[in-house]
N, C-alpha and C positions, 0 to 999 in steps of 0.2 A: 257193395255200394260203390263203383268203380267211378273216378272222379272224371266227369265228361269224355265217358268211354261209350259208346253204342255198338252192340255187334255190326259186323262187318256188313253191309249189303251183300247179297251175292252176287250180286249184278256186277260190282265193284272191282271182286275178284278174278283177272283177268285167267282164261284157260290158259296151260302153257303147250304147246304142241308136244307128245312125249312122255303125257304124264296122265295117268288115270287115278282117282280116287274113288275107296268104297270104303264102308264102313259098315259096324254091327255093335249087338249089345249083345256082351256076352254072360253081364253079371257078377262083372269082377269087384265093381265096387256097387257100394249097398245101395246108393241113392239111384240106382237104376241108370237107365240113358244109356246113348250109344260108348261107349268104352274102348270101341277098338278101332283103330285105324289102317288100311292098306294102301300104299304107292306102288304103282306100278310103273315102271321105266321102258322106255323104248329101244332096244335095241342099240349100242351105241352110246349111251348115256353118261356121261361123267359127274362122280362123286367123290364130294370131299369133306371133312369135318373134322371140328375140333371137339372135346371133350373134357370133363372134369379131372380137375388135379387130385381130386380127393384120394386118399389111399385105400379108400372103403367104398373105390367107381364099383358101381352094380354090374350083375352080371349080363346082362346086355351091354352094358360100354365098351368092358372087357370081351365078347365077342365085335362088336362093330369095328374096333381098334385091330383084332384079328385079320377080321375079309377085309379091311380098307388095305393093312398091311399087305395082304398076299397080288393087291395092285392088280386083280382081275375085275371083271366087269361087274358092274351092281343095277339088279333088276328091280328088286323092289324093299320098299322098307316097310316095318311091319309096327305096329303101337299101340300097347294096351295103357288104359290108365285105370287106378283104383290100385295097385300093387307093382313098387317099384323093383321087386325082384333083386332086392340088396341084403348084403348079411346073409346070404341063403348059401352060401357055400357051392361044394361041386354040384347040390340038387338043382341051386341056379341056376348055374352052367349049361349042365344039362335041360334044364326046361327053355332055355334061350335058345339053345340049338334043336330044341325040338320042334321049336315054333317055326326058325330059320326051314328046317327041313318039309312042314307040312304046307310053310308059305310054297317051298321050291316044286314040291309035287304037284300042287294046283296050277302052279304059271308058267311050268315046263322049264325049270332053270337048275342051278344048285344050288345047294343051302350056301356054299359060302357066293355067293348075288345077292345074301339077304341081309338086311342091317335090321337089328330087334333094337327095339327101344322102348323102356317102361318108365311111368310114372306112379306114385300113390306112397303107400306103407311101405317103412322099413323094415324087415327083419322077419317078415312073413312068407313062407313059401308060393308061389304065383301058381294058379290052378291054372297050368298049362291044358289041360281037358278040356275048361271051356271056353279058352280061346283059339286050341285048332278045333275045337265044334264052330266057333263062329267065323271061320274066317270063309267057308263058303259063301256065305251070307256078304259081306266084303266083296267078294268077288262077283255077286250078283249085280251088285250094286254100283257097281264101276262107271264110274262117266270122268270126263275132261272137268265139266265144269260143278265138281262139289267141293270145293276150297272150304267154301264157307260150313258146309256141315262136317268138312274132314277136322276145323278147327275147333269145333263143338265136340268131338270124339274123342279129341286129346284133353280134356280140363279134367282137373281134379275140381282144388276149393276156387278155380277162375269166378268169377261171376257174370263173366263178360268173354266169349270167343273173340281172338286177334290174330286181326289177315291185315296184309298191305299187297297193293299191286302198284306199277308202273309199267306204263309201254312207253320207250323213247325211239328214235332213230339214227343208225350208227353206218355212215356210210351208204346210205337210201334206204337200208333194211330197216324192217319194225323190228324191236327187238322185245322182251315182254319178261316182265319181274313180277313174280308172285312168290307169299311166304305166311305161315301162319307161323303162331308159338303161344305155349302156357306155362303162366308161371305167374304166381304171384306172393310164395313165401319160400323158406330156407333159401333163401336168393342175394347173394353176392355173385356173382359167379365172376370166375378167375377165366373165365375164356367164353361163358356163351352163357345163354340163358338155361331155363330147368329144361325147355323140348323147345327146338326153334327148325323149319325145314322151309327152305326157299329153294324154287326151281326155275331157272331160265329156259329158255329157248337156242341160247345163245351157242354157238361152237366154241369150248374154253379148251382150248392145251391143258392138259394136266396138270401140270408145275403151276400152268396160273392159275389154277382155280382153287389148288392149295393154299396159294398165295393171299389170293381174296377170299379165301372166308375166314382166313387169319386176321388180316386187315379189317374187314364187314366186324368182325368179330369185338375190334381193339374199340373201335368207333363206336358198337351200338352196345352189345350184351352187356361187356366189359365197362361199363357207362350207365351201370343200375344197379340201384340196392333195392332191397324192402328193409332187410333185418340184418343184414353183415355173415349171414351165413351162406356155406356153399354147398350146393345141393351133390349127393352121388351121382345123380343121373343127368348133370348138365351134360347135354348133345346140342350141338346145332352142325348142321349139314348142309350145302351148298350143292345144289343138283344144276348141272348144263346137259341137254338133251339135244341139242347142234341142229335143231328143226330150225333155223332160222337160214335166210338167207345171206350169208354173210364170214367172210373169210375168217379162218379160225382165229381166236383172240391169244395172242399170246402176250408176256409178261414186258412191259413196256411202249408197250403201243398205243397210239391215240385211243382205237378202242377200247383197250383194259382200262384207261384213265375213265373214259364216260360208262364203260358198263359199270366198273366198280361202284361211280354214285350213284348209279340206279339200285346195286344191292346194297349198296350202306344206306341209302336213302327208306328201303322199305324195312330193313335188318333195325335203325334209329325209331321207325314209326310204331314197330314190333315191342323194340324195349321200353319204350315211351308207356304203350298200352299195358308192358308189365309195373312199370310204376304208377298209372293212376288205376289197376285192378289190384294194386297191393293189398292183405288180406286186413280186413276193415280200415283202408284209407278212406282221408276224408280230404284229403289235399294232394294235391300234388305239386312237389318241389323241386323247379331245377337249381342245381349250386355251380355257379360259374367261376373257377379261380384262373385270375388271371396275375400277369406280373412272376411268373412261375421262373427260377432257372432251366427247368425240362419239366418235359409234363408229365413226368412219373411223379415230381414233388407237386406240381399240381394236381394231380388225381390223390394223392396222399391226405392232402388238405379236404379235398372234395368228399374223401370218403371218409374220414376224420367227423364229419359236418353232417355227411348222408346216414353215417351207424349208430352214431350218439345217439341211445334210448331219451337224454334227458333236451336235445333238440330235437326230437321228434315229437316228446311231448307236449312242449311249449309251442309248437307249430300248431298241434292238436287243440290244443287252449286259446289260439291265436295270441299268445300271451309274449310281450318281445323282452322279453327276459334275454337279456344281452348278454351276460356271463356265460351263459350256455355254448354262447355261441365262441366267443375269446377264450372258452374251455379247452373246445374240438380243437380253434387252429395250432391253441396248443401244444393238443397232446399227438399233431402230425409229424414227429419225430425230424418236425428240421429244426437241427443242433445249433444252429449260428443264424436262425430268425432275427432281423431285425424289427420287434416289434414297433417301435415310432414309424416305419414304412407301412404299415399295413392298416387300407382303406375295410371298408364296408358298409355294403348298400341291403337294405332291404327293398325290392318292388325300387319304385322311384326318392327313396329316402335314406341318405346317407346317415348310420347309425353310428359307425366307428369313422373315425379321422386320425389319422397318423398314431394308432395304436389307444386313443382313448378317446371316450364321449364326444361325438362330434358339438359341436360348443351350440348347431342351429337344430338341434334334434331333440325332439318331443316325444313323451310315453305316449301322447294320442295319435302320432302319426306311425308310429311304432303300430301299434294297436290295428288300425285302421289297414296297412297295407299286410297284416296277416291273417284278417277276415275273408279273402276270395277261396276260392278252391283251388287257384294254380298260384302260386307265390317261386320271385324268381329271387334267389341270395346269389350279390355278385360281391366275389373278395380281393381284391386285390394286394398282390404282397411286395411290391415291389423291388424285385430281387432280378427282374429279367422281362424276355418277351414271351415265352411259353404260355400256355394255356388249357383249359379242357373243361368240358362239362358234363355235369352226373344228376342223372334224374334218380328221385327218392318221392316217400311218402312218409306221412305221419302216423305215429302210434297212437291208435283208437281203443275203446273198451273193447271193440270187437277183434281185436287182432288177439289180446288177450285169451277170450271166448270161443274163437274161432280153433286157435290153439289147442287148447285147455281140452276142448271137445271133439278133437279131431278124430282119435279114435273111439268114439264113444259113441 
């Protein structure tokens, strides 16, 4: 029940010159539906991505981190979901490179052109059979303009497929930002979300494109909780396929400034969609800390606010149980907090006042601005001009349930 989420239009999702998508069912995960996902790249194409810090990254991460290392060309990505191919040892390994290899055979490239990336179950081996059975099928299926069902191919427990596009103009050129992702639990992610792939049109220098989806990354992924956990198979990837017409973008140029917003703009609309399909959200929360020394102590606070099981709760209950909240700022490990500086707003209603009960503030007004389904906490701590903002969701019975049942 994803909180005023609707899948994507197709129509919405802008083709990027460069880039083909197909898909297939191969039966990897039990609830049926298409399961697998193919990108195809044009010739020329530049890739780049970040990846989980986790020490137990799956074994497609640890191949992707491979070919991205060896700095040669990358043709196509490949994506199963229903089994995240983690904990599987050298069998993993091996089955991520077999899939790289049966992609490279059908699209006339080399396995290492291929980036593998899986979603689903931990700790189960990935029936690599039948997903190079399905990847013909994939490559049947190939068109420009399947964004929108390549985004339906990657969900696991989603409830809701998540595309963003933009086309701007940079220099007279159109230029055209398209990006899908899923994700909606074990999500903190330390760099990206659980599956995120945005591809330009643009001509990016390499060094820059490194750059920005480092950046895209800090801005958007890096900017969402559900549950304070961090997935093994965070991947996000940042595709430029230089179809555009427009002089290469390199790292400080007027153009890197404007294409940047266009990727962090659709990269923000992506993670946004992963916090209101959070697994049995019923709200969706932004937390804005401002007044920050640097904004790693505001993101601190932010995320202090965004993981607390016992504020997610009371979010859940619409219940303004204020402690909860003077809990989290807390327990955000700044040692020399002055608490009498620090404000707090629910929605339009200042709750905290210089560290205690704002003296004009009411349980009914409390009450009343945490009955909508988007509720916005703004904190200020005044200690500086820093700043930053983190989208979350509330804990429902179903996030529980949802859990509880996942393998069952």
């Amino acid at each position: 029940m994803a909180v005023n989420l609707s899948p994507p239009d197709p129509a919405s999702l802008a083709s990027i010159a460069g880039v083909e998508l197909g898909f297939a069912e191969a039966g990897i995960r039990k609830r049926g539906g298409r399961d697998v996902m193919l990108m195809r790249l044009a010739p020329g194409s530049r890739v780049a991505g970040v990846f989980t810090q986790s020490s137990f990254a799956a074994a497609p991460v640890q191949v992707c981190r491979e070919h991205l290392a060896a700095r040669g060309a990358v043709r196509a990505l490949v994506v199963n979901a229903g089994n995240a191919n983690c904990g599987t040892g050298a069998q993993g390994l091996a089955a991520a490179r077999e899939t790289c290899a049966a992609v490279s055979a059908l699209l006339g490239c080399t396995p290492r052109e291929v980036l593998p990336f899986s979603t689903g179950v931990i700790l189960e081996p990935l029936p690599v059979e039948k997903l190079v059975a399905a990847l013909p099928a994939c490559v049947a299926s190939f068109g420009s303009n399947r964004w929108a069902e390549a985004a339906e191919a990657i969900m696991t427990t989603d409830t809701v497929a998540k595309g963003a596009s933009r086309v701007i103009g940079i220099d007279g050129a159109r230029v055209t930002v398209t990006g899908i992702a899923k994700g909606v639990g074990m999500l903190q992610p330390n760099m990206a979300t659980m599956l995120a792939f945005i591809a330009t049109d643009a001509p990016i220098a390499q060094a820059a494109l490194a750059l920005m989806v480092r950046e895209a990354a800090e801005k958007s992924f890096n900017r969402v909780t559900v549950d304070g956990d961090t997935s093994t198979n965070d991947s996000f990837v940042l595709v430029a396929t230089g179809r555009a017409a427009l002089p290469e973008v390199t790292v400080g140029s007027g153009a890197y400034v404007e294409l940047r917003e266009a990727v962090v703009a659709v990269a923000a609309t992506l993670a946004q969609s992963i916090a209101r399909d959070g697994e049995g959200a019923t709200k969706l929360i932004t937390v804005n800390v401002r007044g920050a020394r640097s904004e790693a102590e505001a993101l601190s606070v932010a995320r202090a606010i965004g993981n607390s099981p016992l504020v997610k709760t009371a979010f859940f209950a619409s219940d303004p149980n204020l402690g909860r909240l003077l809990m989290a700022i807390g327990n955000a490990g700044i040692a020399d907090l002055d608490v009498s500086r620090v404000n707090l707003w629910l929605g339009d209603v200042q709750v905290i006042e210089n560290g205690g009960r704002a003296p004009g503030y009411r349980e009914e007004d409390g009450a009343r601005v945490m009955q909508p389904a988007e509720i916005e906490v703004v904190v200020h701590l005044g200690r500086g001009d820093a700043q930053t903002t983190l989208w979350t969701c509330d804990f429902s019975y179903d996030y529980v349930k949802i859990n509880a049942e996942y393998r069952t």
